[in-house]
N, C-alpha and C positions, 0 to 999 in steps of 0.2 A: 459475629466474627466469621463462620461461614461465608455466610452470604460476602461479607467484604473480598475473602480467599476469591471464592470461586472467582466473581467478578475482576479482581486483580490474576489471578491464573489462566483465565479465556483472552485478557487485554496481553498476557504473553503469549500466550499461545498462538494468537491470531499476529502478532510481530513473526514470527518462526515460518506459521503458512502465508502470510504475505511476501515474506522476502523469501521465501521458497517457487509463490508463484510468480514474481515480476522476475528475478533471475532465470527460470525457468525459460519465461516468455520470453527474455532478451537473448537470450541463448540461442531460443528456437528461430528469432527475428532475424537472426544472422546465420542460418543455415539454411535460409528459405529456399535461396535460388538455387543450390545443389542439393538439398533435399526435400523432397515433393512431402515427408510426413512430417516436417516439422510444421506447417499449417498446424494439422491436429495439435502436435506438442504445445505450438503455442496458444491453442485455444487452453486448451486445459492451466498451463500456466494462470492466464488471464482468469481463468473461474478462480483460480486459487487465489491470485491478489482479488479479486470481486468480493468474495466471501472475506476473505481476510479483512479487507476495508469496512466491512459494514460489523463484524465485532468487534475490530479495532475500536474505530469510531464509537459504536456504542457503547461498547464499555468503557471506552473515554471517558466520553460523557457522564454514565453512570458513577464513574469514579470521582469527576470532579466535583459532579453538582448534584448526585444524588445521596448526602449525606453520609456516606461511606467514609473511613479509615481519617483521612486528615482533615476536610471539609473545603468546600469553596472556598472560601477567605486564603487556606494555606494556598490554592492553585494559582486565585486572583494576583495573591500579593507574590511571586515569585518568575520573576526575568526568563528565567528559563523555560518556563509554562508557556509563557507570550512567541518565546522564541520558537518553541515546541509547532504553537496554533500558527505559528507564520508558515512555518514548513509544510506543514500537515496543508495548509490553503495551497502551496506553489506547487506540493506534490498533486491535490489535486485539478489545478491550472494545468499543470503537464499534463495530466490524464484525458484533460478533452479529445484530444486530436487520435492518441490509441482506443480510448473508448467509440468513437465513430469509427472509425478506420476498423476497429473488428467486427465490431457488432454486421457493418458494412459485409465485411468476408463473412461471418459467420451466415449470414442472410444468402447471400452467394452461393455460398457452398452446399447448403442444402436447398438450394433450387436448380442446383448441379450447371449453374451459371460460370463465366470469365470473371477471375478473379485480378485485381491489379495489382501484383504483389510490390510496386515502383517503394513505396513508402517504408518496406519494412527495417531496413537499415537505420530510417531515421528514427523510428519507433523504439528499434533496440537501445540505440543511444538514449533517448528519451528513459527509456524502464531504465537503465544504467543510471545515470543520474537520478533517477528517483530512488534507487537501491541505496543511493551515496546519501541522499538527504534522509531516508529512514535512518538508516547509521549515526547520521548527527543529531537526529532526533533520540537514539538511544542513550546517545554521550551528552547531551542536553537533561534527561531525565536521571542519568544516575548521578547529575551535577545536584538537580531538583533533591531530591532525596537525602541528600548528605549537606542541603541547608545553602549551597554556591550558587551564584548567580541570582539573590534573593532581593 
């Protein structure tokens, strides 16, 4: 029973720093060109969804199919799960183009190189709409949970 807590408490936890770091980033993506330190803000943003995606994810996973609390069978056979793993894919479809596109600056910036900051606008939209789709990914899970969309 632990073990099940912790691992359901780290998959909320890491919703909280993820949608702390891509708002962060989309924020800093649209004060790029009048201010020279949202660069950094937005890196930092970015660590924080980076990190947040990989214990999302894993404790997803460990949640659905690693025998934990309700078991596979409950995640397989419910609507809202599928709908869930849809989102979770398109969010990270969207992530290609930010994930190059920093990794890009961040490579840049510490070889004290020309940065092309032309993209950042569109980036923010981009984390914007993935903030929206995490959202209905939460409204999708507290459907899961109370037995709707089954």
């Amino acid at each position: 029973m632990t073990l099940a807590w912790s691992i359901a408490a780290i998959h909320l936890l890491a919703l909280v720093i993820g949608s702390a770091g891509i708002g962060i980033r989309a924020f800093a993506l649209r004060r790029i060109d009048t201010d020279p330190g949202s660069l950094k803000t937005a890196f930092v943003g970015d660590s924080l969804w980076g990190i947040a995606a990989i214990l999302w994810i894993g404790s997803g996973i460990w949640r659905a199919f690693g025998g934990l609390e309700k078991g596979t069978a409950y995640y397989l056979g419910s609507i809202a799960f599928w709908l869930k793993v849809m989102l979770l894919f398109g969010i990270l479809l969207l992530e290609m183009r930010p994930m190059r596109t920093l990794v890009g600056w961040r490579i840049a910036n510490s070889r004290g190189g020309d940065i092309d900051l032309s993209p950042a606008r569109t980036l923010a939209r981009v984390s914007t709409i993935q903030l929206v789709m995490i959202s209905i990914m939460v409204l999708l899970a507290t459907a899961m949970a109370r037995g709707l969309l089954s």
